[in-house]
Structures are given as structure tokens and as C-alpha cells.
VOPA-504635 format. One record per residue (C-alpha): residue number from 1; residue in one letter; x, y, z. Coordinates in nm, 3 decimals. Each point is the difference from the previous one (the first is absolute). Example, Ala and Ser with C-alpha at 12.3 -4.5 7.8 and 13.67 -1.06 7.14 Angstrom:
RODO resi resn       x       y       z
RODO    1    A   1.230  -0.450   0.780
RODO    2    S   0.137   0.344  -0.066
***
This chain:
RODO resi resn       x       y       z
RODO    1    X   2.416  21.305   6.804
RODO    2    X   0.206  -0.148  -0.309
RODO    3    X   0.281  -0.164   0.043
RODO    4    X   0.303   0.149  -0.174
RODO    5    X   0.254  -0.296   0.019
RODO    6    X   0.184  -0.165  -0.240
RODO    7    X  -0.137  -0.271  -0.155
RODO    8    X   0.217  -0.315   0.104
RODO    9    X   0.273  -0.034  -0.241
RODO   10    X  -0.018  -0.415  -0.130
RODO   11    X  -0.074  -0.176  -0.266
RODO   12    X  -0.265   0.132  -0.265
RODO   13    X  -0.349  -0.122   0.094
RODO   14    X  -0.179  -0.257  -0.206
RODO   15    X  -0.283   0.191  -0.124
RODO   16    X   0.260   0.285  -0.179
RODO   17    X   0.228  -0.309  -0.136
RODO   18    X  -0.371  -0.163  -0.125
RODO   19    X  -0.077   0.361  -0.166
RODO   20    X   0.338  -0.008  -0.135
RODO   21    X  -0.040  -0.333  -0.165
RODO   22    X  -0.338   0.127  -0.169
RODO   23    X   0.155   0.316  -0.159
RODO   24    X   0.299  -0.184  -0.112
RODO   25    X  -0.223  -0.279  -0.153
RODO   26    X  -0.244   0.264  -0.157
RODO   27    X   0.248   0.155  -0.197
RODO   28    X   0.185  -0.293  -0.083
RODO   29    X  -0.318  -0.070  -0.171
RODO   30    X   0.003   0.296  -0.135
RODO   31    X   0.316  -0.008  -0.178
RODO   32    X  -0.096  -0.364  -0.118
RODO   33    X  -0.322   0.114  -0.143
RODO   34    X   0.234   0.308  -0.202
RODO   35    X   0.226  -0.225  -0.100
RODO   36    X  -0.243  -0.267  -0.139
RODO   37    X  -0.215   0.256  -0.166
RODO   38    X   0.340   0.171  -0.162
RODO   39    X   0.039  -0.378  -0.155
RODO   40    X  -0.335  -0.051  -0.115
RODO   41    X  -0.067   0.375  -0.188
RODO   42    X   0.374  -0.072  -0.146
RODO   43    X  -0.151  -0.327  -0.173
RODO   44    X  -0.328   0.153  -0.091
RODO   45    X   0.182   0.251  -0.136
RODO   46    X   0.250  -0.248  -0.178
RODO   47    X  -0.308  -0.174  -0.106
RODO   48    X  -0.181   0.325  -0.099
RODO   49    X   0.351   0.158  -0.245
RODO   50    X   0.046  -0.357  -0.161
RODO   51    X  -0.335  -0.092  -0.103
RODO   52    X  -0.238   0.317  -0.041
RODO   53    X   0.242   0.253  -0.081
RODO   54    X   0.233  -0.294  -0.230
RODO   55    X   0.327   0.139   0.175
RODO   56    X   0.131  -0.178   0.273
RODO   57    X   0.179   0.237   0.295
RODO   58    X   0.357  -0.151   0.011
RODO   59    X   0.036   0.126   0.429
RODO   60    X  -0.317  -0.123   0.131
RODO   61    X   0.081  -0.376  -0.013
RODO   62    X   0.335   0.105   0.188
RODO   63    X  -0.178   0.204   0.250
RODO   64    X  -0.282  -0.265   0.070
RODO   65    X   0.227  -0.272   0.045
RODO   66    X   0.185   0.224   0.254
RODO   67    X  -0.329   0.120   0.178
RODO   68    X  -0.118  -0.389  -0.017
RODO   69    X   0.353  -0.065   0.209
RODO   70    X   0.015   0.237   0.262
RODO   71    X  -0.436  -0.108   0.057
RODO   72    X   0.063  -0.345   0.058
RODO   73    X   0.300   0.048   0.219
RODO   74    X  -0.164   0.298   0.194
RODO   75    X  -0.305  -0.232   0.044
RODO   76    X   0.202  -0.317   0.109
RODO   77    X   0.198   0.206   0.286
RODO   78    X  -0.273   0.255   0.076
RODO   79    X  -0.362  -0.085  -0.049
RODO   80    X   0.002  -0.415   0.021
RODO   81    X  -0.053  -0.135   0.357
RODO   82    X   0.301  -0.230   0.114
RODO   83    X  -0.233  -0.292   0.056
RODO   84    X  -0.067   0.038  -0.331
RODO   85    X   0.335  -0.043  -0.240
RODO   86    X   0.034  -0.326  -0.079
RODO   87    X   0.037  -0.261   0.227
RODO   88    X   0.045  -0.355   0.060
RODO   89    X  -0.259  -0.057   0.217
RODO   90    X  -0.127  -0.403  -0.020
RODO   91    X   0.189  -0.082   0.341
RODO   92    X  -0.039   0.339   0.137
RODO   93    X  -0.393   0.022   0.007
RODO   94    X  -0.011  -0.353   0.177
RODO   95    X   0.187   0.041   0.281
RODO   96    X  -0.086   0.207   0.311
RODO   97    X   0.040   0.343   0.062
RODO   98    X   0.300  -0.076   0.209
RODO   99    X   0.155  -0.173  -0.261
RODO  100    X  -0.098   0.303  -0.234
RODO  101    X   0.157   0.235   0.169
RODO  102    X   0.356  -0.227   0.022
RODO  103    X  -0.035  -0.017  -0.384
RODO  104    X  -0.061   0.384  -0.049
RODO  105    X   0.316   0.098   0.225
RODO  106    X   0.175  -0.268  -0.204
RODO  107    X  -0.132   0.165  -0.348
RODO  108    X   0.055   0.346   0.096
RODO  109    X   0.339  -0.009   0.121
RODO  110    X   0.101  -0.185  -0.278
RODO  111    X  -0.165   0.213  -0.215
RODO  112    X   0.156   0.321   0.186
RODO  113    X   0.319  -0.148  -0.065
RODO  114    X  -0.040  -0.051  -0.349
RODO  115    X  -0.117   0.309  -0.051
RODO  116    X   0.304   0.163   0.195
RODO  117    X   0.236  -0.209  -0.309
RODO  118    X  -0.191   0.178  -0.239
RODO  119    X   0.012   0.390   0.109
RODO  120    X   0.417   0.024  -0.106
RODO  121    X   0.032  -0.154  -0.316
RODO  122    X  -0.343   0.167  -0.065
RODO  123    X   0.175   0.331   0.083
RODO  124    X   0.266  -0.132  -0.235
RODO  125    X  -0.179  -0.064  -0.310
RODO  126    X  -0.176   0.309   0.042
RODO  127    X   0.325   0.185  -0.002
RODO  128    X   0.093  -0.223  -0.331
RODO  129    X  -0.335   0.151  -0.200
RODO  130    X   0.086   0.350   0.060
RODO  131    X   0.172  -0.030  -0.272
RODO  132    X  -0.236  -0.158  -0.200
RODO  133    X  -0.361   0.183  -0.130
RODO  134    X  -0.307  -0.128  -0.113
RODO  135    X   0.028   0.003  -0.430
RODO  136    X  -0.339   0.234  -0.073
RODO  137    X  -0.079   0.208   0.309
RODO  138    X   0.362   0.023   0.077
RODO  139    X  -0.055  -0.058   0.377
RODO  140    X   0.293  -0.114   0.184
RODO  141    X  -0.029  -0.395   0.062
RODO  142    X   0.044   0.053   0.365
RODO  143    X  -0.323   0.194   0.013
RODO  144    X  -0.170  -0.214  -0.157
RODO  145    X   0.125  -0.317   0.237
RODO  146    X   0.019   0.190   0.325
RODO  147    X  -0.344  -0.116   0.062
RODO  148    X   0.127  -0.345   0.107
RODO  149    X   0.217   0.213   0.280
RODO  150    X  -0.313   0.082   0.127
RODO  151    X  -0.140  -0.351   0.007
RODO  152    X   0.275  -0.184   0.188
RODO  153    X  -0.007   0.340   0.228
RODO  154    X  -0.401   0.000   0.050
RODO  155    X  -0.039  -0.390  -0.020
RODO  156    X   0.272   0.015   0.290
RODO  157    X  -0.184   0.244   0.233
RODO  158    X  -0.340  -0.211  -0.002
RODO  159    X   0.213  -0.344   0.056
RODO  160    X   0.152   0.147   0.317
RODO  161    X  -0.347   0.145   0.086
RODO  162    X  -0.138  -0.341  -0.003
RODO  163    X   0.262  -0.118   0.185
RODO  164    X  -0.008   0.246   0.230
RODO  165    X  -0.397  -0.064   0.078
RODO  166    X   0.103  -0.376  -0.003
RODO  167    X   0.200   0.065   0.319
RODO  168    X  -0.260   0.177   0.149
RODO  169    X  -0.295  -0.026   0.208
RODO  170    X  -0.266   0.002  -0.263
RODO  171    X   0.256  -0.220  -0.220
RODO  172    X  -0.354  -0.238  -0.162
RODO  173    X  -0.112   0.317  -0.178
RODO  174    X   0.342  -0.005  -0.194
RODO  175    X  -0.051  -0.386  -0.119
***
């Protein structure tokens, strides 16, 4: 006989949050791979019109400059591990794990706060390059920039995911 209840209503188990995670991360690295390949084939082909065919393409230094951009901020929010942006870490690897963990709090709050400073007068300058477009493609500026938005945003959810694990049982695996 099957049992027809309702599965307990709660928080979402682990194992579908973990699954989650992977999908997210997959295409994340997906879109990083697109974008990064969208840079490079714009400079071969820069490379190809200026030097083979002895007429250089006046857009694709504009558009690979722009796909160069958005890869390096996608990859800094989205596909770079938090333990490894840059960090200060001569004190930090010496101490104990106790110590570590102190210090990370400290580092991530800060840094959540910082980060908080940045997301309205980010908004703001957006807002001030809608008026403005790129000179070539004719893109508007805000476009083109909008990929820091989604740094500060992304950069912000792993920081409070780290801090979140930090207060939590299995807090050494976020050191």
C-alpha cells in the first residue's frame, strides 16, 4: 500500500539545493565559455580583415572590447570560487581555524556592506549612460556597463553564502 500523503511542507532538502547549485554553475559556465569565444573569433576576425584581407573592420574592435568586458566581469562574479579573488592572506593562513573563521565573518560583512554602497549609485550611473551609446556599434553605454550590476549582485550572493556556511555546522568547509 502507497502512501498518498503530502510530503511535509519545510525547507528544500539539501540534495535538490546541491542539484540546483550544479545547473546554475553549468550554465554559468556556459555563458562564460560564449562570451569568451564571442571575444576571441571578434579578434581573429579583427586580426584576419586587417592583415590578410588589408582592410581593417572599423566594429569589431568595439564589439571585442565589449565582449572582453562583460567575460571578465561574468567570470569574476560567476565562475571564480570566493576563496579565490584576491586576498590578503599572510596572517590569515597562520592562525587557526578559529581565528579563520573570526576573520572571514569580519571580511564578508564588510565586504557585504561595501557592496550594499555600491548597488545605488551603480543604479545611478547606469541611468546617466542611457543617454550615452557606444561610438561604432551604437550600443547604448548602459548595456555595455550593466555587466558590473551583475558583479556587485552575483559577487554579493556568494559572500552571504559563505557567510551563511560560516555560521553553520559544517562552517571549516567554507574557510
Amino acid at each position: 500500500m502507497t502512501d498518498h500523503t503530502a510530503p511535509e511542507t519545510g525547507a528544500p532538502r539539501a540534495g535538490a539545493l546541491d542539484t540546483l547549485g550544479r545547473l546554475l554553475s553549468r550554465a554559468a559556465d556556459a555563458i562564460g565559455i560564449v562570451m569568451f569565444l564571442a571575444a576571441f573569433c571578434g579578434f581573429i576576425v579583427q586580426i584576419f580583415f586587417r592583415y590578410v584581407m588589408g582592410t581593417p573592420l572599423v566594429w569589431s574592435e568595439e564589439f571585442v572590447m565589449i565582449a572582453f568586458i562583460w567575460t571578465v566581469f561574468w567570470a569574476a562574479a560567476f565562475l571564480v570560487p570566493i576563496r579565490e579573488h584576491v586576498t590578503f592572506d599572510v596572517v590569515y593562513d597562520v592562525v587557526s581555524p578559529k581565528t579563520q573563521r573570526v576573520m572571514a565573518i569580519f571580511t564578508m560583512i564588510v565586504a557585504l556592506i561595501a557592496f550594499g554602497l555600491l548597488f545605488l549609485p551603480t543604479l545611478d550611473y547606469l541611468d546617466f549612460l542611457t543617454r550615452k551609446k557606444s561610438p561604432v556599434l551604437r550600443i547604448p553605454m548602459h548595456w555595455i556597463y550593466g555587466c558590473y550590476l551583475l558583479f556587485v549582485a552575483g559577487l554579493s550572493l556568494k559572500m552571504a553564502g559563505r557567510l551563511l556556511r560560516l555560521f553553520g555546522p559544517r562552517w571549516r568547509d567554507a574557510l
